[in-house]
SEBA-474960 format. One line per 2 residues: number of its first residue (from 1); for each residue x, y, z of C-alpha. Coordinates in nm, 3 decimals, padded with zeros to 5 digits. Example, Ala and Ser with C-alpha at 12.3 -4.5 7.8 and 13.67 -1.06 7.14 Angstrom:
BEGIN
1	01.230/-00.450/00.780  01.367/-00.106/00.714;
This chain:
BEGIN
1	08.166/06.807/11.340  08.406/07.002/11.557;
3	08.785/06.876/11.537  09.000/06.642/11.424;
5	09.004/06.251/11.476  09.248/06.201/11.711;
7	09.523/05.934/11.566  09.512/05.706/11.896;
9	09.118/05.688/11.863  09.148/05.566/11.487;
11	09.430/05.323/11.589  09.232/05.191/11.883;
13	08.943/05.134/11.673  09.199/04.952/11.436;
15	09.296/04.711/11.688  08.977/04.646/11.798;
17	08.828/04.562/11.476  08.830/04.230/11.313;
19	08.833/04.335/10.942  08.768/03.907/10.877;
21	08.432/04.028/11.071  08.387/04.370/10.861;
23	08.426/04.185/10.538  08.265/03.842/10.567;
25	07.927/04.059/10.663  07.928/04.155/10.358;
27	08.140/03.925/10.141  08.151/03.543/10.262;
29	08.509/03.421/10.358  08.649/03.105/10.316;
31	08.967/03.006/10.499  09.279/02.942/10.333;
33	09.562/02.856/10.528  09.595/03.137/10.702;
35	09.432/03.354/10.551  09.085/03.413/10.410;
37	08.962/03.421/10.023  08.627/03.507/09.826;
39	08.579/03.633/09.469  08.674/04.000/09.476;
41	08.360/04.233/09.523  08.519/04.523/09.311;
43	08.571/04.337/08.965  08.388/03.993/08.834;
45	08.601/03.740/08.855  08.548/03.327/08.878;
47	08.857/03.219/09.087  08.912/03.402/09.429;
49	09.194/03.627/09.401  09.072/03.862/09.699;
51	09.256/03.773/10.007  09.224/03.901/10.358;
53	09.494/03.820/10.657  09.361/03.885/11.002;
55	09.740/03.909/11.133  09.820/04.183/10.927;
57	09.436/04.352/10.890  09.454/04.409/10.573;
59	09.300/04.268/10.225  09.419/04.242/09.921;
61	09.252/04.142/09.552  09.569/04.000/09.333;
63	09.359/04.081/09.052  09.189/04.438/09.058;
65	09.471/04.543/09.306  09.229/04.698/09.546;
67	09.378/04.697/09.874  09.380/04.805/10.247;
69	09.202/04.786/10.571  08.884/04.765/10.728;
71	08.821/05.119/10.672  08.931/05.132/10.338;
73	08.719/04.848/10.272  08.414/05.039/10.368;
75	08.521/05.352/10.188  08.534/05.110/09.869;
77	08.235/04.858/09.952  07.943/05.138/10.075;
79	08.125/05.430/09.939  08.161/05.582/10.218;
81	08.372/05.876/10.328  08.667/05.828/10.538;
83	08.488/06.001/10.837  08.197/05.783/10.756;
85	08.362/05.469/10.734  08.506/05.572/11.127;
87	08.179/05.648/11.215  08.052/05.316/11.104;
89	08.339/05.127/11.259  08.268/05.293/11.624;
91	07.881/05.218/11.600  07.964/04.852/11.567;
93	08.198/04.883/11.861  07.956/05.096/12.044;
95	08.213/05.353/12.089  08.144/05.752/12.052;
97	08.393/05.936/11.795  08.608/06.158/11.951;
99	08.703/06.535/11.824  09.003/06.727/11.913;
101	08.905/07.084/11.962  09.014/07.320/11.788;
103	08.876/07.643/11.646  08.544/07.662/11.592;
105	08.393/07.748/11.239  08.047/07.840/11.141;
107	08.027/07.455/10.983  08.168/07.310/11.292;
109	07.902/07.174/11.587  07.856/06.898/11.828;
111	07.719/06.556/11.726  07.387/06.645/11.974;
113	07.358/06.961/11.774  07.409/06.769/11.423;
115	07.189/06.531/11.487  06.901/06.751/11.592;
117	06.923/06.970/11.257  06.895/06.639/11.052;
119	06.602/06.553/11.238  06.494/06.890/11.175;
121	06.542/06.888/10.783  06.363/06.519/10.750;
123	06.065/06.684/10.951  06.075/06.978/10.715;
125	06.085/06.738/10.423  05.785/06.536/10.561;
127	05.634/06.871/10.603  05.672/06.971/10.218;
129	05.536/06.656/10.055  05.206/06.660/10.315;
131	05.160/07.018/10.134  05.235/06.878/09.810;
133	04.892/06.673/09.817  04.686/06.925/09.932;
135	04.831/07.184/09.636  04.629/07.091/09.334;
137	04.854/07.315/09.090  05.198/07.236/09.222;
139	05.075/06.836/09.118  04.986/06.963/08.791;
141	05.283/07.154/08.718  05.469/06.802/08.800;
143	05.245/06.608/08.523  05.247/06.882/08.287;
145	05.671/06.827/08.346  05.612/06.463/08.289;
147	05.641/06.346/08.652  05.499/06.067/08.774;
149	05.335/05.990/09.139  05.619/05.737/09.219;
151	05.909/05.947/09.054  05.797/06.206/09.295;
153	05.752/05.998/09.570  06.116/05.886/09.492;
155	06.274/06.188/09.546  06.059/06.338/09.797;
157	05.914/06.632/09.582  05.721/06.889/09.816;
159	05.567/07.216/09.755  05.635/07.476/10.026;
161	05.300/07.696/10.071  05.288/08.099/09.979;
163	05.326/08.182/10.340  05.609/08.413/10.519;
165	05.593/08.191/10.860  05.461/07.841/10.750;
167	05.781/07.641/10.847  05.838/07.864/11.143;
169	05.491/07.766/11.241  05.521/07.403/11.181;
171	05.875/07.323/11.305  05.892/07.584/11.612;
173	05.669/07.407/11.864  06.002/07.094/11.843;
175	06.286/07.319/11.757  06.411/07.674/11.850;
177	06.468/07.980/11.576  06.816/07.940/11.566;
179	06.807/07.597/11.470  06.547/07.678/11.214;
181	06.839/07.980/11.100  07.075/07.702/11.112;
183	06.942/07.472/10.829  06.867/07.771/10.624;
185	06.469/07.725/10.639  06.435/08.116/10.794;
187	06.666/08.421/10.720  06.692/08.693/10.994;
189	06.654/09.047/10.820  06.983/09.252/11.042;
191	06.787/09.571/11.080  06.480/09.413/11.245;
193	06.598/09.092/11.379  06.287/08.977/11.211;
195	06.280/08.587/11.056  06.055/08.475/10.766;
197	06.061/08.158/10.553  06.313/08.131/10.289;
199	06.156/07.910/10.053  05.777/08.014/09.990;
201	05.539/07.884/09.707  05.811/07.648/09.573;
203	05.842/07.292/09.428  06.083/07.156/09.687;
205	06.336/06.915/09.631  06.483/06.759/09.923;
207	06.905/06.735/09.908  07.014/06.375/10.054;
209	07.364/06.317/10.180  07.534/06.035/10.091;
211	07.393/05.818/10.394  07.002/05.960/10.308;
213	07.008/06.202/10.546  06.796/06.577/10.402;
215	07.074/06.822/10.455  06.906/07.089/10.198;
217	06.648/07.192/09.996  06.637/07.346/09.636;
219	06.339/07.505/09.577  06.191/07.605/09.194;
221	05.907/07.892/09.125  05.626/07.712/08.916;
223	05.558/08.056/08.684  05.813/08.292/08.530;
225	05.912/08.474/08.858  06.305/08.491/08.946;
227	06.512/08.339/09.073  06.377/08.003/08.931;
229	06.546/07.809/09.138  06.688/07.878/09.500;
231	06.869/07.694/09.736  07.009/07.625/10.075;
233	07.294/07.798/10.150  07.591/07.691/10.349;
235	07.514/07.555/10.652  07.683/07.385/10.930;
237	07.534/07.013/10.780  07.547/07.129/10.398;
239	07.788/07.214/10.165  07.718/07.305/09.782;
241	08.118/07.192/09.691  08.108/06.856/09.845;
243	07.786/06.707/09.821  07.555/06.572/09.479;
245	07.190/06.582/09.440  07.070/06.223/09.345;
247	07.423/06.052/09.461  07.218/05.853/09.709;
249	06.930/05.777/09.489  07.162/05.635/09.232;
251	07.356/05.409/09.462  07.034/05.310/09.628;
253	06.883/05.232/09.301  07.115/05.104/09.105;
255	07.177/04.729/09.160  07.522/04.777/09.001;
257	07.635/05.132/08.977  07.922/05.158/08.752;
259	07.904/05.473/08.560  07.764/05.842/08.705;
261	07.623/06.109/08.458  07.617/06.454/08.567;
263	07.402/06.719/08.474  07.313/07.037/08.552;
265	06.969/07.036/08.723  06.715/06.897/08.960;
267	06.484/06.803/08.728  06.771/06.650/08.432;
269	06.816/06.428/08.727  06.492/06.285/08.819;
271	06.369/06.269/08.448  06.625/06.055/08.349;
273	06.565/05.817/08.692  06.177/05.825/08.583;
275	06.325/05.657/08.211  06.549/05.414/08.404;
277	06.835/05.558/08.400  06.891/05.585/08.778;
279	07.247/05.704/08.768  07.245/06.076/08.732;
281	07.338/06.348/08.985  07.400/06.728/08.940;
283	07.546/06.981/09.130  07.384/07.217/09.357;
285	07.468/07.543/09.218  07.792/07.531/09.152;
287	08.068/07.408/08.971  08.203/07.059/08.982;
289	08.459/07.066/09.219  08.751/06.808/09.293;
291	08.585/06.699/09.608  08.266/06.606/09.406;
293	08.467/06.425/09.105  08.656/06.242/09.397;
295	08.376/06.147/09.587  08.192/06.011/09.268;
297	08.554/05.813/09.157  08.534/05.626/09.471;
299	08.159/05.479/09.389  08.218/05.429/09.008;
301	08.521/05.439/08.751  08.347/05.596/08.450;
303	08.209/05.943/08.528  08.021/06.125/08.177;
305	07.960/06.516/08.212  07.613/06.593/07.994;
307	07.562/06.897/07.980  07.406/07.195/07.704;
309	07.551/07.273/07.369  07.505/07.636/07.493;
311	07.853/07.887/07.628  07.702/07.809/07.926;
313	07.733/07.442/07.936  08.091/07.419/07.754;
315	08.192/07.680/08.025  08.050/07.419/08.290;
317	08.259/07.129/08.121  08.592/07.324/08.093;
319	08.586/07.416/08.441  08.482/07.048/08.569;
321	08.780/06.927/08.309  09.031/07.140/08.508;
323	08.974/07.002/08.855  08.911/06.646/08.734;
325	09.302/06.670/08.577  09.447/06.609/08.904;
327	09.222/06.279/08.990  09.289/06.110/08.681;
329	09.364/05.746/08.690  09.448/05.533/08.430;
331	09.176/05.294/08.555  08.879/05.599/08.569;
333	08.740/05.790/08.238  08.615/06.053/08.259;
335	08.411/06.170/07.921  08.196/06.447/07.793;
337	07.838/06.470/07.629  07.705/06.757/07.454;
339	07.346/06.788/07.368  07.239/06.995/07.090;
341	07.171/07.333/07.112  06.845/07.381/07.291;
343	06.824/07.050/07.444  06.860/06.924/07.803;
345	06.886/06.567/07.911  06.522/06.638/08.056;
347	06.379/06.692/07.688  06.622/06.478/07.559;
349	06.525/06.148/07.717  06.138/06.235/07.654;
351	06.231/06.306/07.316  06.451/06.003/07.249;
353	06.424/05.751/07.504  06.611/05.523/07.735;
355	06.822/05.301/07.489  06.905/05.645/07.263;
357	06.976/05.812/07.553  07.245/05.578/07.668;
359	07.370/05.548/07.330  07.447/05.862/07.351;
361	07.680/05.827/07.659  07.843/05.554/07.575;
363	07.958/05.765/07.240  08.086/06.014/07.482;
365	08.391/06.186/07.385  08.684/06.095/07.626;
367	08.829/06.418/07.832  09.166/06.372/07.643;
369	09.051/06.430/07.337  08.762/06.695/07.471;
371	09.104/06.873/07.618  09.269/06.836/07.276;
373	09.014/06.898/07.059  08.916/07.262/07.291;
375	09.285/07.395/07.273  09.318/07.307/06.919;
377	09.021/07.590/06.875  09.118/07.776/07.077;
379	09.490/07.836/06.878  09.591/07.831/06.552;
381	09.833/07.611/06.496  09.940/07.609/06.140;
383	10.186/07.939/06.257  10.503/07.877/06.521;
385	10.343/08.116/06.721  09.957/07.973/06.767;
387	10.174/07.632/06.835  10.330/07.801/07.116;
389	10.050/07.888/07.286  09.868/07.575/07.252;
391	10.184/07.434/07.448  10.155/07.680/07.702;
393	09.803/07.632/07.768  09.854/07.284/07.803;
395	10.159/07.294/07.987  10.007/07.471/08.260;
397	09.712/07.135/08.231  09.967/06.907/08.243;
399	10.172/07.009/08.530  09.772/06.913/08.749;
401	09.804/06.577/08.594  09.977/06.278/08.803;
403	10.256/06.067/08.644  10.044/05.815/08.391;
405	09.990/05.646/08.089  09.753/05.894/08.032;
407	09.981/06.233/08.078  10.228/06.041/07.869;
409	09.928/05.965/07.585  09.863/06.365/07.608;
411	10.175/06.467/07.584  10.283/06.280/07.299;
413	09.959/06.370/07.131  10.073/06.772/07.182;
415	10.420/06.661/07.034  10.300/06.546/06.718;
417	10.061/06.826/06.661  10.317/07.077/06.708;
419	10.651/06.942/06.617  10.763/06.982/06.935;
421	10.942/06.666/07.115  10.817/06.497/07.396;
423	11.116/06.578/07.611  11.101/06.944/07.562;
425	10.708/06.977/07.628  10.814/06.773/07.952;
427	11.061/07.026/08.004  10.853/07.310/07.970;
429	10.623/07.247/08.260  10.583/07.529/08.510;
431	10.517/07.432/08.885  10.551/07.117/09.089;
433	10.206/06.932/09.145  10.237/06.957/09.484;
435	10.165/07.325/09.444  09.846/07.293/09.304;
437	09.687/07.055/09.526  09.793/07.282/09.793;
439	09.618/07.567/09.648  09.348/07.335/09.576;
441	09.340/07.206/09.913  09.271/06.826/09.723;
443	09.380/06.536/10.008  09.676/06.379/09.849;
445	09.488/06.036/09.855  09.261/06.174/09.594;
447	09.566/06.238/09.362  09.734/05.922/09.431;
449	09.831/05.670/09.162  09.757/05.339/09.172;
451	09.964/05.093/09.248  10.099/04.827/08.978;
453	10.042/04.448/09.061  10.452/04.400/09.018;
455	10.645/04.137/09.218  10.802/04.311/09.547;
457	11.172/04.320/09.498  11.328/04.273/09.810;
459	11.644/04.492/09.928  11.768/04.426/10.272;
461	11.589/04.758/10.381  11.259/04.644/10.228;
463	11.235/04.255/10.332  11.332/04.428/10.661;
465	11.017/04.649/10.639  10.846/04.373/10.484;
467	10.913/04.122/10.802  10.800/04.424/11.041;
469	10.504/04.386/10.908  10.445/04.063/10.950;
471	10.573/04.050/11.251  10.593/04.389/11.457;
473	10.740/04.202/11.779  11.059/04.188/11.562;
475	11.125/04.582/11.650  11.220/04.438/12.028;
477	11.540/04.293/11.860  11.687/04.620/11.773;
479	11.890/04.804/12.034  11.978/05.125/11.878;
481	11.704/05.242/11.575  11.795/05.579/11.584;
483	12.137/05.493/11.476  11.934/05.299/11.146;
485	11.826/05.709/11.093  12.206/05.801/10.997;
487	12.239/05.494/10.753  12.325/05.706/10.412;
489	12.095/05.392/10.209  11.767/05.456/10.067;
491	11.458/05.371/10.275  11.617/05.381/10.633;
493	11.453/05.693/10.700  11.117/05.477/10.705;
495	11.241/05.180/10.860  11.390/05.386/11.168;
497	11.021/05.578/11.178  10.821/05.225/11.153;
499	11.085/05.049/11.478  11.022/05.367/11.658;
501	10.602/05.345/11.609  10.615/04.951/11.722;
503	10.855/05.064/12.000  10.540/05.290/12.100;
505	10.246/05.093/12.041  10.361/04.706/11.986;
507	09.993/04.583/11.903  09.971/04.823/11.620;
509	09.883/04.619/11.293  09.987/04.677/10.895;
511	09.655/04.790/10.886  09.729/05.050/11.120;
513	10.049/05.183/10.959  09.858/05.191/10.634;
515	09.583/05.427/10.760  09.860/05.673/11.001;
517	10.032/05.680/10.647  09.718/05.749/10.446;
519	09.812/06.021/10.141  10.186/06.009/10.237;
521	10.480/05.960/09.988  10.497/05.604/10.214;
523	10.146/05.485/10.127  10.209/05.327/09.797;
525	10.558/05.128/09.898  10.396/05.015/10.239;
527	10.103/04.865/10.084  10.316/04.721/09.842;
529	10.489/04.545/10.128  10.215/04.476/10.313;
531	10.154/04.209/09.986  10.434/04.018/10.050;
533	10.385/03.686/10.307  10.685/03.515/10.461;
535	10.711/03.168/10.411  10.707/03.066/10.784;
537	10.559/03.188/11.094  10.793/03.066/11.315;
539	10.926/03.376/11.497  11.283/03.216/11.561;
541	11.300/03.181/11.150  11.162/03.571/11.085;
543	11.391/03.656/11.361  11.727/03.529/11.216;
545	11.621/03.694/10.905  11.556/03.995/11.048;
547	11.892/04.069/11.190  12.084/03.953/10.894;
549	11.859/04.237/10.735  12.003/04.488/10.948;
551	12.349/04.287/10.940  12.348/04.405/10.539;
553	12.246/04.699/10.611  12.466/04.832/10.842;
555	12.763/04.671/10.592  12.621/04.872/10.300;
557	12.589/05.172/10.509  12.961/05.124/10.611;
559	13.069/05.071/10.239  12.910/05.422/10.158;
561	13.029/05.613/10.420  13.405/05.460/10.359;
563	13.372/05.531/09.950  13.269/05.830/10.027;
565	13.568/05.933/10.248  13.784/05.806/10.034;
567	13.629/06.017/09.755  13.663/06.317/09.990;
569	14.021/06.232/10.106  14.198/06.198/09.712;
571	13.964/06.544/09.618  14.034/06.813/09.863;
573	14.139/06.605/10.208  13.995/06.521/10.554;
575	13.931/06.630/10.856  14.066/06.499/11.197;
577	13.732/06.338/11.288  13.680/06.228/10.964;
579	14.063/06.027/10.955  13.937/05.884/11.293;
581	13.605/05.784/11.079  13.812/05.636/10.797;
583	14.036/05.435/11.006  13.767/05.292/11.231;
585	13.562/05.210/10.910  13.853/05.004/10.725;
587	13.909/04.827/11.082  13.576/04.689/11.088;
589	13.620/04.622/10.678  13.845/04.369/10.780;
C-alpha cells in the first residue's frame, strides 16, 4: 500500500466506532453500571474481570492486564496487524483507507492494483492444484512423502507443469505481463525482454497471508535437480521477512492456539499438521526475523524453535535467539528444540508420533538457558580471561534485552558463573537499547514492557491527567496551558501536550490518545491512567477537582522555582530578572 495512515483518518475512525459494538460481536457484554463486563477472552477465568467503558473507548481485563481500544482489541482477538485491524474497522464503517503519498517503492501500489495481484495469485493457485490431478507422478511423490489427499487439499499443494509459458498461457487472457512480473510467476530475461515461467515441473506450495490471501509460492523439484526448492521473491504483496508459511493454517485450525513451533521447511510444516499438530509454521527462506517473532507473540505466548542438530540448524537458532532478545516479555517463552542429528520434524513425527512429538516440545530448553548454556561453550571459563569474554559476549545480548525479571534472572546467572557482581556486569553494558531497535528498525510497541496491574498513585499532575481522560471537556477550564509547559514538576510536559490535543479536537476519546501515543515513552503511564474511574460523573464535581489539580500544581511549581533561587542566590548570586522573580514568588508565598 502506498503511504502512511493519515492520523485524522485513524482518529475519525476512532470516534466513529463503538468498541461496546466491536467487542460484544465477538465477546457478549453485560452492563455494569456504566460500564460493560464479560469473562476475559485472553486468559480463562470464572468471574468477569474484563471491563469495557464506552465513554472512554477503551477495555480493560483487571486480571490478564490486556488493555486498549477497539483496534487493539482486534490486533489481540483475530491477530491482526495494526494496518489490518484499520482496515477491518473502515469495512464495517464502509469507509475507504486513506494513504498519504509519499515516495513510491517497488512494494508500494494502489489498493485496485493490490487487489488484482491477489486475485491473480488465488487463480494461479487454483491453476496448480487442477494440474496436480492430472500429474500422476507429482501425486505419487506426495504418498511416497506420506501425504495424504486431505493434507494436500489443506494446504493447497499443486504441481506446476514442465512448460516455459504454461502460467503465461493460463493467466494472460485476465491479466497483463506485468502483473504476471509483478507476483513473481514470469521473469523477464534484460537482454531479450523475453518472459518465461519461473516455477516449472514443481510441487507448489501456495504462501497464505495472515488473512488467507496466496501472496507466494514455494516451489520443490521432485528428483535430485537444484535448487530443490525455489521461491517467490520480493514482490510488491510478499515479503520473505514478515510473513510465515502455515501462520494462517494454524490459527484457522487450531481451536485454541496457544503455542507456535517453527521449523525450517514446507513440508516439516504440513507433516506435523497431517499428525495433528496444526501449529507449526516456518520461514520462507530466511532467517527468523523480529517482525516474524513479533507477529507470532501477538497470536500466542509460547513460541518453540525445532530445528536440526546439524551447524546448520544451531546457526538458524542463534540467529532467531538474537532478534527474539529484544521482544522478550516476562509473560512470552520462547524455547528451543533440537532434533538429533539426521532428523527433521518431518521424519521425526512419522518416526515417533503425535504424543512423543509434543513431549518433546514441551521438554524444550528455555532461550535463557539455550543463551547460557551456548556462551558457556563457546568460552572457557575456568581462566579470568575466558570469563571476560563470556561477559562481553553477553553484554553486548543484554544491552537488546528490555528492563525484566528476565534480564535481571540472566544477569545474575552470568554473575555467579563468573564472579563478577551484578552491578558491575550492569555497568559494563555498551549502547543504549534505543540504538539497536533503530538499527533494527523494530516498532517500539514490539519492545514494550508490559504493564504491572499496580494501584495508580495519584499526584496532582496525574489525577489531573487521569480526570482529562474521563472527562476531556475539562481542558475548556484552563486559560493558559502553555504556561503548564514551563512548570519545572514531572509530567507537565504531557499534561500541557494532552490540554493542547482536546483544545484541537474536543471529541477525541482515551481511546484515541492511546492509539496517537502508540510505542511512545507515554503509552504505558496513559494506559495506566486510563484504568482509573472517578467516583462521580457529575461534571461540576470533576470540575472542582480539576482546578484544585492545577491549583497544586502551580503551588509546587512555585515552591521549586523559589528553592531554587534561593539555592542560586546563597551560591554564586542573581540576576536582575531573577531578584524581580524571587520577590514576586515570596509575594504570592504569602
Amino acid at each position: 500500500m502506498a503511504g502512511h495512515i493519515p492520523r485524522e483518518f485513524i482518529d475519525d475512525l476512532l470516534t466513529r466506532t463503538d468498541i461496546i459494538d466491536v467487542i460484544h460481536s465477538r465477546v457478549p457484554l453485560k452492563k455494569a453500571g456504566r460500564e460493560y463486563k464479560a469473562c476475559c477472552p485472553f486468559h480463562n477465568e470464572k468471574t468477569p474481570s474484563f471491563t469495557v467503558s464506552p465513554s472512554k473507548q477503551f477495555y480493560y481485563c483487571f486480571g490478564c492486564g490486556q488493555n486498549g481500544s477497539a483496534l487493539s482489541f482486534l490486533m489481540e482477538y483475530e491477530h491482526f496487524s495494526f494496518v489490518e485491524a484499520i482496515e477491518s474497522l473502515a469495512n464495517s464503517l464502509g469507509l475507504d483507507v486513506p494513504r498519504e503519498q509519499g515516495k513510491r517503492g517497488h512494494n508500494q501500489l494502489s489498493a485496485k492494483r493490490s487487489r488484482d495481484l491477489y486475485d491473480l495469485m488465488e487463480e494461479a493457485s487454483t491453476y496448480y492444484q487442477l494440474q496436480l490431478k492430472s500429474k500422476p507422478e507429482a501425486i505419487q511423490y506426495l504418498k511416497n512423502r506420506g501425504l495424504d489427499s486431505q493434507t494436500s487439499k489443506t494446504f493447497g499443494i499443486g504441481f506446476s507443469p514442465d512448460s516455459w509459458d504454461a502460467i503465461k498461457s493460463q493467466l494472460s487472457t485476465h491479466y497483463t505481463v506485468p502483473q504476471l512480473l509483478d507476483t513473481g510467476l514470469l521473469i523477464q530475461k534484460e537482454e531479450t525482454g523475453k518472459t518465461y515461467d519461473r516455477f516449472r515441473n514443481r510441487i507448489m506450495f501456495p504462501i497464505r497471508d495472515k488473512r488467507g490471501r496466496v501472496i507466494g509460492f514455494g516451489g520443490r523439484v521432485m528428483g535430485d535437480e537444484l535448487p530443490k526448492y525455489l521461491n517467490s521473491p520480493e514482490t510488491p504483496i510478499f515479503s520473505k521477512g514478515t510473513e510465515l508459511y502455515g501462520f494462517y493454517e494454524a490459527r484457522k485450525h487450531t481451536r485454541k492456539l496457544e503455542r507456535l513451533v517453527v521449523v525450517e521447511g514446507y513440508m516439516d510444516v504440513i507433516a506435523l499438521a497431517q499428525f495433528g499438530i496444526s501449529y507449526a509454521v516456518a520461514t520462507l527462506g530466511t532467517a527468523t526475523t523480529a517482525e516474524h517473532i513479533s507477529q507470532m507473540f501477538r497470536a500466542v505466548s509460547d513460541i518453540v524453535f525445532c530445528f536440526d542438530g546439524d551447524r546448520a540448524g544451531k546457526d538458524a537458532a542463534w540467529r532467531a535467539m538474537e532478534n527474539a532478545l529484544p521482544l522478550l516479555k516476562d509473560d512470552k517463552e520462547i524455547r528451543f528444540l533440537f532434533l538429533d542429528e539426521g532428523e527433521d520434524p518431518d521424519t521425526q513425527v512419522r518416526k515417533s508420533g503425535k504424543e512423543s512429538f509434543e513431549s518433546l516440545l514441551d521438554s524444550a530448553v528455555t532461550l535463557t538457558d539455550y543463551l547460557i548454556n551456548t556462551l558457556q561453550t563457546r568460552h572457557n571459563i575456568s581462566t579470568r580471561e575466558g570469563k571476560a569474554h563470556l561477559l562481553n559476549d553477553a553484554g553486548k545480548l543484554l544491552q537488546t534485552i528490555p528492563e525484566s525479571l528476565i534480564k535481571e534472572q540472566l544477569i545474575t546467572t552470568m554473575a555467579k558463573l563468573t564472579n563478577v557482581e551484578p552491578n558491575l556486569i550492569k555497568q559494563h553494558k555498551l549502547t543504549a537499547q534505543s540504538d539497536y531497535y533503530a538499527d533494527q528498525r523494530i516498532e517500539p510497541r514490539q519492545v514494550s514492557s508490559r504493564l504491572s496491574d499496580r494501584e495508580v498513585r495519584l499526584t496532582p499532575v496525574r489525577y489531573a491527567i487521569a480526570l482529562l481522560l474521563n472527562e476531556p471537556k475539562l481542558a475548556e477550564y484552563v486559560e493558559n496551558p502553555e504556561k503548564i509547559a514551563l512548570y519545572p514538576i514531572d509530567g507537565v510536559n504531557f499534561l500541557a501536550k494532552l490540554l493542547e490535543i482536546f483544545e484541537d479536537s474536543p471529541n477525541l476519546t482515551a481511546a484515541n490518545l492511546i492509539e496517537r501515543f502508540r510505542g511512545s515513552e507515554y503509552e504505558a503511564p496513559l494506559i495506566n491512567l486510563t484504568k482509573w474511574r472517578p467516583s462521580t460523573d457529575d461534571i461540576t464535581v470533576l470540575q472542582r477537582e480539576f482546578q484544585d489539580c492545577l491549583r497544586q500544581i502551580r503551588k509546587k511549581a512555585h515552591e521549586n522555582q523559589l528553592e531554587s533561587l534561593l539555592h542560586k542566590e546563597r551560591v554564586q548570586g542573581l540576576s536582575p530578572q531573577e531578584k524581580n522573580d524571587l520577590m514576586i514568588l515570596l509575594s504570592e508565598m504569602h
